[in-house]
C-alpha positions, 0 to 999 in steps of 0.5 A, a space after each residue: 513487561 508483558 506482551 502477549 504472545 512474546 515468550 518472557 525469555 526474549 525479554 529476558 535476554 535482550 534486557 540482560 544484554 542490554 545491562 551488559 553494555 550499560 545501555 541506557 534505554 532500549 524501547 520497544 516503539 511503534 503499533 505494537 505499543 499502541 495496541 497493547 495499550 489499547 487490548 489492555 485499557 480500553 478492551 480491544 481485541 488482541 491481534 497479534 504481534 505482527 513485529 517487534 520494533 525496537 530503539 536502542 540509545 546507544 549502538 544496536 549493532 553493538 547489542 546485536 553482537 552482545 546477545 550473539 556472545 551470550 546466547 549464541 548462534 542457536 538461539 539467535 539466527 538470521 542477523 541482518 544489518 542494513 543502514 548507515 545507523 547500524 539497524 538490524 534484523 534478526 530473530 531470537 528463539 524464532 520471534 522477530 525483531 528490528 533493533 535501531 539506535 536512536 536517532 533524530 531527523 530534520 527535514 532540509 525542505 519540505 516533502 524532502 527524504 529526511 536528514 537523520 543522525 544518531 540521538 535519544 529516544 525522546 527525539 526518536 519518538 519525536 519523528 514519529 506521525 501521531 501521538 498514539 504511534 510515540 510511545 515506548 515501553 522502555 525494557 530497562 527502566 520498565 517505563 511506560 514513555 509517553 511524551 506526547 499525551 498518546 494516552 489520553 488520544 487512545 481514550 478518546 479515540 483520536 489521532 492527532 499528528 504530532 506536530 505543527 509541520 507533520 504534514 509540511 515535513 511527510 504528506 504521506 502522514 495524511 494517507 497513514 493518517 486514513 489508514 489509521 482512522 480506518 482501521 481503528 474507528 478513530 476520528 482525526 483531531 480538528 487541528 489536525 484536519 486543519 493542518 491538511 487542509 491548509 497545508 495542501 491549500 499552500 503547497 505546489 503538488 498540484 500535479 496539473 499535468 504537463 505542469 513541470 513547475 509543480 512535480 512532487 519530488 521523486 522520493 515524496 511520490 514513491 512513498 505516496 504510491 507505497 502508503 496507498 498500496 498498504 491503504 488498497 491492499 490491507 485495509 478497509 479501503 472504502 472508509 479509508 477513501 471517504 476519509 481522505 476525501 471528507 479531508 480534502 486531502 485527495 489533491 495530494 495525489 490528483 485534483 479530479 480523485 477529489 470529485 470520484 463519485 463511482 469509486 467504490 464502485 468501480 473498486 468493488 468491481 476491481 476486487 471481484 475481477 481479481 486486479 489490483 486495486 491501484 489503477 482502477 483507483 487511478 481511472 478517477 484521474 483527470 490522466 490516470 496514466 500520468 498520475 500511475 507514471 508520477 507515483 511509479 506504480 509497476 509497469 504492468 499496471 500502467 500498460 493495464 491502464 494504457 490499454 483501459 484508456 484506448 479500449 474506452 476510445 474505442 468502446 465510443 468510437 467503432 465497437 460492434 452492437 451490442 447483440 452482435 455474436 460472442 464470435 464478432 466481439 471476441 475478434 474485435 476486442 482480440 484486434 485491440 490487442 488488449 490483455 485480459 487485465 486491461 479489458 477487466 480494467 475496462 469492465 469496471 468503469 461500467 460502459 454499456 458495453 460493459 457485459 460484453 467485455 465481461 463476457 470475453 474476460 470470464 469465458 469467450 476468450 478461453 473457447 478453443 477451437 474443437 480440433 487441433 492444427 496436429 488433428 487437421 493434418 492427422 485428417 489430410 489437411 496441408 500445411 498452410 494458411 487454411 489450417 489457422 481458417 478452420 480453427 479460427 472458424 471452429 472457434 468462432 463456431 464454438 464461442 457462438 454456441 455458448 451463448 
């Protein structure tokens, strides 16, 4: 087995350990696969290896303990073991990498955390999202495991999910499988846009605000938020976003998203004011701080989007003139109460007060007065509210002139 970038000694030793303990299968699994396949076969370039996945038929804390007794505490190094299924963490001669014992899954109702148990490596790859992602390059046996034709898909530029119920069980599967698409220039398989499409038309996550009836499980809209944040922030968003809506597949977060005209545009904004891309996503909602609190996003963002939605009620109700001085904007915004992200947040939904706002976020609002309270008194001044007048009003005077 060759992988570029893994020192053949890393192989070596977990394969030599592996045979110690007469283990039957230890696969290397997940992206790794898929783009190794695809730098060798269809001349993609090669990314790198960002870690090293790793199925174990058999104990992998067992293994763990074997490459220590071989090898020792040099060359193996930061072992953590997490998880009833004994997964384990470690780096062997400094490269990365997570053992796992096999294991197989079902889910008790749909959308629902799975149940899992200890089981082979065929029933492992069987939990996994698209054929493309099911394969293994088995380290013992040398074997190429593709049970599930991924093959043929990375030919054909195709993602297809790996079963019937892939989205029933994880609707998170059709935001990786954007993710994905995007990524790879990948197409989704007609089936498998049928899958989405029917699934989401049966099941009850419509979210109706203030519809109790049809809240998502907690589990299922943390690891929505967490699939959309990897979408938002690593990779091509736009195309990632269009794919979702060409797939009808937006309601599964807010029925409104589906019908976002200025998305991008509003996302571009976001990226150049420097936010995170989630609650100027979330603006599109038909209640983007409803939608930010059922998918959990941090608390910081959902105070952005709070502050957002009463400065855009205030932006149509009392603001000043558009040509009123920086002075007259800076007090009135600085009145709201607004942070800078807030008001950023406001800029990228494009009211006509939009330049204003802008001007306050990049430069008004770090004028400083010219003197200092120390300097006034320095100056004879007392003590008193007069002072924070005549800063105020040198302030005022200087955000004025810049202009």
């Amino acid at each position: 087995m060759d992988l570029p970038g893994v020192p053949s000694s890393v192989l070596e030793a977990l394969q030599g350990a592996a045979r110690s303990l007469g283990i039957p299968r230890l696969a290397l699994v997940g992206g790794v696969v898929r783009d190794q396949l695809l730098h060798q076969r269809c001349g993609r370039a090669w990314s790198g290896v960002a870690d090293l996945d790793w199925v174990v038929e058999g104990d992998a804390a067992a293994l763990v303990a074997e490459l220590v007794r071989q090898l020792g505490s040099e060359r193996i190094t930061n072992v953590q073991e997490h998880g009833s299924f004994g997964t384990v963490a470690l780096q062997l001669d400094g490269i990365p990498l997570d053992l796992a014992t096999a294991r197989q899954e079902h889910y008790p109702a749909p959308a629902e955390n799975p149940v899992v148990r200890a089981g082979t490596l065929g029933a492992d790859l069987a939990r996994r999202d698209f054929t493309v992602n099911a394969m293994a390059l088995d380290l013992v046996t040398g074997e190429l495991v593709d049970l599930h034709h991924g093959q043929e898909d990375l030919a054909s530029g195709q993602l297809q999910f790996l079963h019937a119920g892939s989205v029933q069980d994880d609707p998170t599967r059709v935001i990786r499988a954007a993710r994905y698409a995007a990524r790879l220039g990948f197409q989704l398989e007609e089936e498998s846009c049928a899958q989405i499409r029917s699934t989401i038309q049966q099941w009850p996550w419509g979210w109706r605000h203030g519809d109790a009836a049809l809240e998502a499980p907690p589990a299922l809209a943390t690891r929505l938020r967490m699939e959309l944040e990897r979408l938002l922030e690593r990779e091509p968003w736009p195309q990632a976003l269009d794919l979702l809506e060409q797939w009808q597949a937006l309601p599964l977060l807010d029925s409104q998203l589906q019908q976002d005209p200025r998305r991008t545009q509003r996302l571009r904004w976001a990226q150049r004011l420097g936010l995170p891309l989630m609650p100027a996503f979330l603006l599109g909602a038909a209640d983007p701080l409803g939608a930010a609190q059922r998918l959990q996003i941090p608390g910081k963002q959902e105070q952005w989007l709070q502050q957002c939605e009463a400065l855009r009620d205030w932006l149509v109700e009392t603001p000043p003139a558009l040509d009123a001085n920086p002075s007259i904007w800076s007090t009135a915004l600085e009145q709201q109460g607004c942070s800078p992200e807030g008001v950023a947040l406001a800029v990228t939904l494009r009211p006509p007060q939009w330049k204003p706002l802008l001007r306050w976020w990049g430069r008004w609002r770090r004028i400083q007065a010219r003197q200092t309270a120390r300097d006034l008194i320095a100056e004879g001044w007392q003590p008193g509210p007069a002072i924070g007048e005549e800063l105020r009003r040198q302030r005022s005077a200087a955000q004025d002139r810049s202009r």
